[in-house]
N, CA, C and O atoms as a MOPAC input file, in Angstrom:
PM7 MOZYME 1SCF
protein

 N      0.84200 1    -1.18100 1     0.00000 1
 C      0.00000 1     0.00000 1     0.00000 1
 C      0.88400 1     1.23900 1     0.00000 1
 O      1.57500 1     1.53500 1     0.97500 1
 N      0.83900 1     2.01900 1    -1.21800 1
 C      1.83100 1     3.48300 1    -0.98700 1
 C      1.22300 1     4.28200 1    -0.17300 1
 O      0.04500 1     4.07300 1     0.11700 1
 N      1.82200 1     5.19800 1     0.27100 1
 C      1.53400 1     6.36400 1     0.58800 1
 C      2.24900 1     7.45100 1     0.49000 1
 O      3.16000 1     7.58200 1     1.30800 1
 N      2.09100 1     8.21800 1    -0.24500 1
 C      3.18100 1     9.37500 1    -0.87600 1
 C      2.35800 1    11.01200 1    -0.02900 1
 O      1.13900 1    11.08800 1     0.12300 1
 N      2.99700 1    11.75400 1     0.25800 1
 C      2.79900 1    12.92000 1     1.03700 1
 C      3.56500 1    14.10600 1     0.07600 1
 O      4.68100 1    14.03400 1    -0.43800 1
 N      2.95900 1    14.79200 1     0.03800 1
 C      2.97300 1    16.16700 1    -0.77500 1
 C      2.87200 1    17.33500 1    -0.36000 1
 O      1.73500 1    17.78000 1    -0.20200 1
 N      4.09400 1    18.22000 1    -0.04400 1
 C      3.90800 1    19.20300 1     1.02300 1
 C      4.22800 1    20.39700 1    -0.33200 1
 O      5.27000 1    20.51500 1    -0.97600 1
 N      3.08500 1    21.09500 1    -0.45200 1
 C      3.40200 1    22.70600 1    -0.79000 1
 C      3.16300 1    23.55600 1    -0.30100 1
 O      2.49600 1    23.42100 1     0.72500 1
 N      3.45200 1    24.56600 1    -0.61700 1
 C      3.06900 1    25.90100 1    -0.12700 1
 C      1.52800 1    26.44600 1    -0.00100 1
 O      1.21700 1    26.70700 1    -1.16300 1
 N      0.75500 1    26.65300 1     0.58900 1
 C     -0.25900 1    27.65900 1     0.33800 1
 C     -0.91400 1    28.19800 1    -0.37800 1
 O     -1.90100 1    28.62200 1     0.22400 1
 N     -0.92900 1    28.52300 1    -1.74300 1
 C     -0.73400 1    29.58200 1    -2.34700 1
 C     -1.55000 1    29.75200 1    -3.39900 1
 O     -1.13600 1    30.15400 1    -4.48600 1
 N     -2.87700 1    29.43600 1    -3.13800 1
 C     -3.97000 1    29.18800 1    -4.38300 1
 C     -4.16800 1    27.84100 1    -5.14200 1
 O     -4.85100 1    27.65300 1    -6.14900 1
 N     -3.54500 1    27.09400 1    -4.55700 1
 C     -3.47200 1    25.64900 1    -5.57400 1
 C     -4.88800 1    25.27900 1    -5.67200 1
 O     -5.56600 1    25.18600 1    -4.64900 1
 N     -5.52600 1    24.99700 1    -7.18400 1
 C     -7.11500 1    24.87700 1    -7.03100 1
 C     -7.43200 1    23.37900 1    -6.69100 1
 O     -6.53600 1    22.61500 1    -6.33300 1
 N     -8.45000 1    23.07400 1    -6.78900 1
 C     -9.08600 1    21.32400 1    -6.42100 1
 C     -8.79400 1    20.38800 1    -7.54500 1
 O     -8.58400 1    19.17500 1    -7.56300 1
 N     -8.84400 1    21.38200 1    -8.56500 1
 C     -8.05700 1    20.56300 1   -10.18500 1
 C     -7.01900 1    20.44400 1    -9.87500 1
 O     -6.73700 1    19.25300 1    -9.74700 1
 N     -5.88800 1    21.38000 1    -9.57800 1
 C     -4.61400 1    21.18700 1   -10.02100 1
 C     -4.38900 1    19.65100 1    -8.70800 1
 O     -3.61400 1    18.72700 1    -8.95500 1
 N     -4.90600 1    19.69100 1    -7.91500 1
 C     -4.90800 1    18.48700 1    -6.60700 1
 C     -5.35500 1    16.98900 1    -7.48000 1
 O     -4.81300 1    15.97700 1    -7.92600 1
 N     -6.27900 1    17.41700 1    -7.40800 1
 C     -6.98400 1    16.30200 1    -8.69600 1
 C     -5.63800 1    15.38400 1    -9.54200 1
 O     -5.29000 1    14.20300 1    -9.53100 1
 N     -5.17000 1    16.55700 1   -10.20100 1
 C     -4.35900 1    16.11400 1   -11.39200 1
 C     -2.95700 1    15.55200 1   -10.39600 1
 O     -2.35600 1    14.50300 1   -10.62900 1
 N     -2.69200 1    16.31100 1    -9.49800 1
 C     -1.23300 1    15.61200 1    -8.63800 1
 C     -1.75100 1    14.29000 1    -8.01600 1
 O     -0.94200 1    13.36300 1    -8.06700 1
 N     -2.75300 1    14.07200 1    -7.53300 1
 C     -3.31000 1    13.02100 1    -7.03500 1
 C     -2.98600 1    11.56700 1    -8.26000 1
 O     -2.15200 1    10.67100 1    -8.13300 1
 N     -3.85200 1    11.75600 1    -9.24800 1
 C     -4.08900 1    11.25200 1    -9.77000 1
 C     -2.86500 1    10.73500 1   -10.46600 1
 O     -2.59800 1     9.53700 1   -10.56000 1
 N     -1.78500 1    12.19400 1   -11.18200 1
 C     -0.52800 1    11.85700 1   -11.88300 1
 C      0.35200 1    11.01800 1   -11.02400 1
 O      1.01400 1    10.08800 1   -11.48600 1
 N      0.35100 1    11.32300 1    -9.89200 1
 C      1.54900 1    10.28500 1    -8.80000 1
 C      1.03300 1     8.67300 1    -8.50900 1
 O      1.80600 1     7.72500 1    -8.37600 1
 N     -0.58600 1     8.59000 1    -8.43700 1
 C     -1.29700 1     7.53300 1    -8.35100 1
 C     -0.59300 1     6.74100 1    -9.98200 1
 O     -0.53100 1     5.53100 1   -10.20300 1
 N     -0.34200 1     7.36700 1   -10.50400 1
 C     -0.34700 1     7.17300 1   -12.14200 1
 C      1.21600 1     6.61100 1   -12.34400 1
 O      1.40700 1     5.40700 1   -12.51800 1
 N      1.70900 1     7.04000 1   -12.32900 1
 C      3.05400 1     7.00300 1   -12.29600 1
 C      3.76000 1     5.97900 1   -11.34200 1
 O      4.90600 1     5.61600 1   -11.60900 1
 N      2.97900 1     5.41300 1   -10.02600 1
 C      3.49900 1     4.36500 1    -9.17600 1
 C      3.05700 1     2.97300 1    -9.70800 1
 O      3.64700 1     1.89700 1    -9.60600 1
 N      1.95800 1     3.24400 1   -10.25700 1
 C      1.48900 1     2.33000 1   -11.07500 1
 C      2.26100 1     1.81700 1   -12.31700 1
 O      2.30200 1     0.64200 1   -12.68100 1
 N      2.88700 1     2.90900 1   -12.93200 1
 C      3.85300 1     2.47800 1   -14.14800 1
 C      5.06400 1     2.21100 1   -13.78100 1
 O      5.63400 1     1.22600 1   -14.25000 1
 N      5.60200 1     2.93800 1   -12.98800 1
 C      6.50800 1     2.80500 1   -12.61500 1
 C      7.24000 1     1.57500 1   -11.79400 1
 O      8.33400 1     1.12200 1   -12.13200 1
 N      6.33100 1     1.00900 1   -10.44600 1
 C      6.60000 1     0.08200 1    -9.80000 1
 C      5.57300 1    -0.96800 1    -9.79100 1
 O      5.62600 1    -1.99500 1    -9.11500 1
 N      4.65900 1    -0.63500 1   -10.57500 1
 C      3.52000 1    -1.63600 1   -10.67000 1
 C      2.58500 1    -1.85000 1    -9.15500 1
 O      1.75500 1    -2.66600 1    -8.75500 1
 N      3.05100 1    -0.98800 1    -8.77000 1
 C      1.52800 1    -0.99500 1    -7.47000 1
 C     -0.10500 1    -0.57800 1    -7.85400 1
 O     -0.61100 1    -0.02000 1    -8.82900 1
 N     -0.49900 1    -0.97900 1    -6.94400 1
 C     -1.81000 1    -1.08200 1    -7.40700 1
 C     -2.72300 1     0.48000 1    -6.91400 1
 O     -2.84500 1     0.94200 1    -5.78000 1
 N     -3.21000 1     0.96900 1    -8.10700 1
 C     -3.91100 1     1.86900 1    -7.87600 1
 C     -5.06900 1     2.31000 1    -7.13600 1
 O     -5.35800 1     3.48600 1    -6.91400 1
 N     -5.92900 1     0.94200 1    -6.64400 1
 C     -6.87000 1     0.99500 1    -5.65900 1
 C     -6.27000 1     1.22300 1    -4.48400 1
 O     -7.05000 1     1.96400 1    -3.88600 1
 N     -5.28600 1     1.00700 1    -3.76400 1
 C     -4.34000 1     1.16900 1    -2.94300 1
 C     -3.35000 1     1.81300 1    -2.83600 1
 O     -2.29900 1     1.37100 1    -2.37200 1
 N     -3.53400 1     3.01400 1    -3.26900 1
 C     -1.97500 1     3.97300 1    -3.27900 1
 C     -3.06100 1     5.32500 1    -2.46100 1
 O     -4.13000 1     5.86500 1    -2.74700 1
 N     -1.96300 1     5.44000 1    -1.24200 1
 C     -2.89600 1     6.68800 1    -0.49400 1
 C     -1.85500 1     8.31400 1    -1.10000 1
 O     -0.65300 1     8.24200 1    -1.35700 1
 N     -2.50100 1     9.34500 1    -1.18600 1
 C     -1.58000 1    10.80000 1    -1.98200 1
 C     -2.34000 1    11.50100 1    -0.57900 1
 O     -3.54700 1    11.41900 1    -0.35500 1
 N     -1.43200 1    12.13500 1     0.21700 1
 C     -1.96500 1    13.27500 1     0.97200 1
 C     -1.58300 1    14.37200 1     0.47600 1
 O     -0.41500 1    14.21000 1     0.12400 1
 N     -2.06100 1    15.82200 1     0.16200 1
 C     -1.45500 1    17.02600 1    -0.03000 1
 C     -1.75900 1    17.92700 1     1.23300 1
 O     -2.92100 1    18.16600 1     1.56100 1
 N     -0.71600 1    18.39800 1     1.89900 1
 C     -0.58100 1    19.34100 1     2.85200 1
 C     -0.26300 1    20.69200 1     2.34900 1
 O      0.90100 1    20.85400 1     1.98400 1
 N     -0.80700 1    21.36600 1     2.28800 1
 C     -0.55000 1    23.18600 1     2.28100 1
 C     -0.02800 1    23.64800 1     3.48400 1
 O     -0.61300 1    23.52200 1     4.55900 1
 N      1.24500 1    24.27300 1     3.31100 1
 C      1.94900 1    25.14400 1     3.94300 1
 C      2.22400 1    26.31700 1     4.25300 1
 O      3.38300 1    26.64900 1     3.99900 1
 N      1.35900 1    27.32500 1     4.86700 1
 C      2.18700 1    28.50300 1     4.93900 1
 C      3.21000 1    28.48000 1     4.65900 1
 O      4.04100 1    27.63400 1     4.99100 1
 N      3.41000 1    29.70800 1     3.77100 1
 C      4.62500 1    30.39500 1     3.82400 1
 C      5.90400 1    30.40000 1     4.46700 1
 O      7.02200 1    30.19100 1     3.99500 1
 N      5.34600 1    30.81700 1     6.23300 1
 C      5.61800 1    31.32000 1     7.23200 1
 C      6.02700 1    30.20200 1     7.67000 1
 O      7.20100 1    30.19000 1     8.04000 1
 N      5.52200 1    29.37800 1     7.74000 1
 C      6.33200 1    27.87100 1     8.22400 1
 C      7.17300 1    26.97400 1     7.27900 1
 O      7.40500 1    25.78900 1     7.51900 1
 N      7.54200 1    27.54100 1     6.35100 1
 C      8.05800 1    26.85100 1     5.42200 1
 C      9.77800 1    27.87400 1     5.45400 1
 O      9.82100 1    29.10100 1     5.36800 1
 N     10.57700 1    27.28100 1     5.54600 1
 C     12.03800 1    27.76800 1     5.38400 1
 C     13.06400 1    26.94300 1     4.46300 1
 O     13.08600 1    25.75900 1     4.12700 1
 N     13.88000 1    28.00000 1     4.19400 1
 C     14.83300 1    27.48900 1     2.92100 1
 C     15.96800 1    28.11700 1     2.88400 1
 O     16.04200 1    29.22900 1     2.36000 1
 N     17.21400 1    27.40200 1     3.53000 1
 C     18.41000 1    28.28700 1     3.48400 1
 C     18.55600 1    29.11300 1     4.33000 1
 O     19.37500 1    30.02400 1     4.20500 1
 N     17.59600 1    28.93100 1     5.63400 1
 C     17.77800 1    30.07600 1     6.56600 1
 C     16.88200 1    30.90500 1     6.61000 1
 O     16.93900 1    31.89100 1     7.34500 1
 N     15.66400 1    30.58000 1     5.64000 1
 C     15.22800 1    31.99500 1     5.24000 1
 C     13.48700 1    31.31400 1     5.02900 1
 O     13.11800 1    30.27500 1     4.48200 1
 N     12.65600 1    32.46800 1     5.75900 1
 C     11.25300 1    31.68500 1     5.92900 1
 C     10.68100 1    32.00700 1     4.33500 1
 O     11.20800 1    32.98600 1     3.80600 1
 N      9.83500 1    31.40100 1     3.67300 1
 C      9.57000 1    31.78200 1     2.62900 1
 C      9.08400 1    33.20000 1     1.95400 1
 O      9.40200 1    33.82600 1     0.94300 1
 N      8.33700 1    33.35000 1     2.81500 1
 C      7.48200 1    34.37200 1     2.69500 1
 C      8.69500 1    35.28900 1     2.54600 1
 O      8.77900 1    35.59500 1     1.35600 1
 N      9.57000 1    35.79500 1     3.19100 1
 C     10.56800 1    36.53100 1     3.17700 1
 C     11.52400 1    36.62300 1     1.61700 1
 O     11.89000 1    37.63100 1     1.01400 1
 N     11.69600 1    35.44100 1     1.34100 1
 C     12.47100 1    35.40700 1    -0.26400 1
 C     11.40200 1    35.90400 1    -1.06900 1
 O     11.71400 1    36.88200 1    -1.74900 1
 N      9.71500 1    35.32300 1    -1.22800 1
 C      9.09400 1    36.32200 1    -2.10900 1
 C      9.30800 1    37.38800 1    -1.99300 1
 O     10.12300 1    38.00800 1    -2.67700 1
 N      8.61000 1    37.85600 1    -1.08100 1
 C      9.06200 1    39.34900 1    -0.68500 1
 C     10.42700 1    40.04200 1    -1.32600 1
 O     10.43600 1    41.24900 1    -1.56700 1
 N     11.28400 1    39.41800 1    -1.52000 1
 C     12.39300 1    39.99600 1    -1.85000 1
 C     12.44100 1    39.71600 1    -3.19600 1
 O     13.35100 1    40.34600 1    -3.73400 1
 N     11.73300 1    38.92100 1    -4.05300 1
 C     11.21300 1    38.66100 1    -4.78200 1
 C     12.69400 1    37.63400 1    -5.44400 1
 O     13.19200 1    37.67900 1    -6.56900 1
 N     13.01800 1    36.92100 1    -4.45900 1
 C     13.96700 1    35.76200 1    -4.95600 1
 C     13.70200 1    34.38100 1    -5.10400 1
 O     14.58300 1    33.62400 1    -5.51200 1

C-alpha cells in the first residue's frame, strides 16, 4: 500500500490542479513500480509560507524579496 505525502506551499493551488497531482503520482506508481492503484494513499498538505524555510530563510521573506 503506498503512501506518498505532498507538502506545498499555500498559495492558491485549485481542487483541479490536486486532482491532477493526485491522480498523476497515483499514475506514475502504477507504471513505474507496478503498485496497485486501488491502494496507493496521496496526501497534499498546504503550507504557509511562514512555516516553510529554505536556506535560513522563511519563505514568505524570499518572495518578498522577490527571490
Amino acid at each position: 500500500m503506498p503512501f506518498v505525502n505532498i507538502k506545498i506551499t499555500k498559495e492558491g493551488v485549485t481542487k483541479a490542479q490536486k486532482q491532477l497531482l493526485v491522480a498523476g503520482v497515483t499514475d506514475l506508481l502504477s507504471t513505474v513500480l507496478n503498485k496497485n492503484s486501488a491502494t496507493t494513499h496521496v496526501i497534499i498538505d498546504e503550507v504557509e509560507t511562514d512555516n516553510w524555510g529554505i536556506a535560513g530563510e522563511l519563505v514568505t521573506e524570499r518572495r518578498n524579496r522577490g527571490s
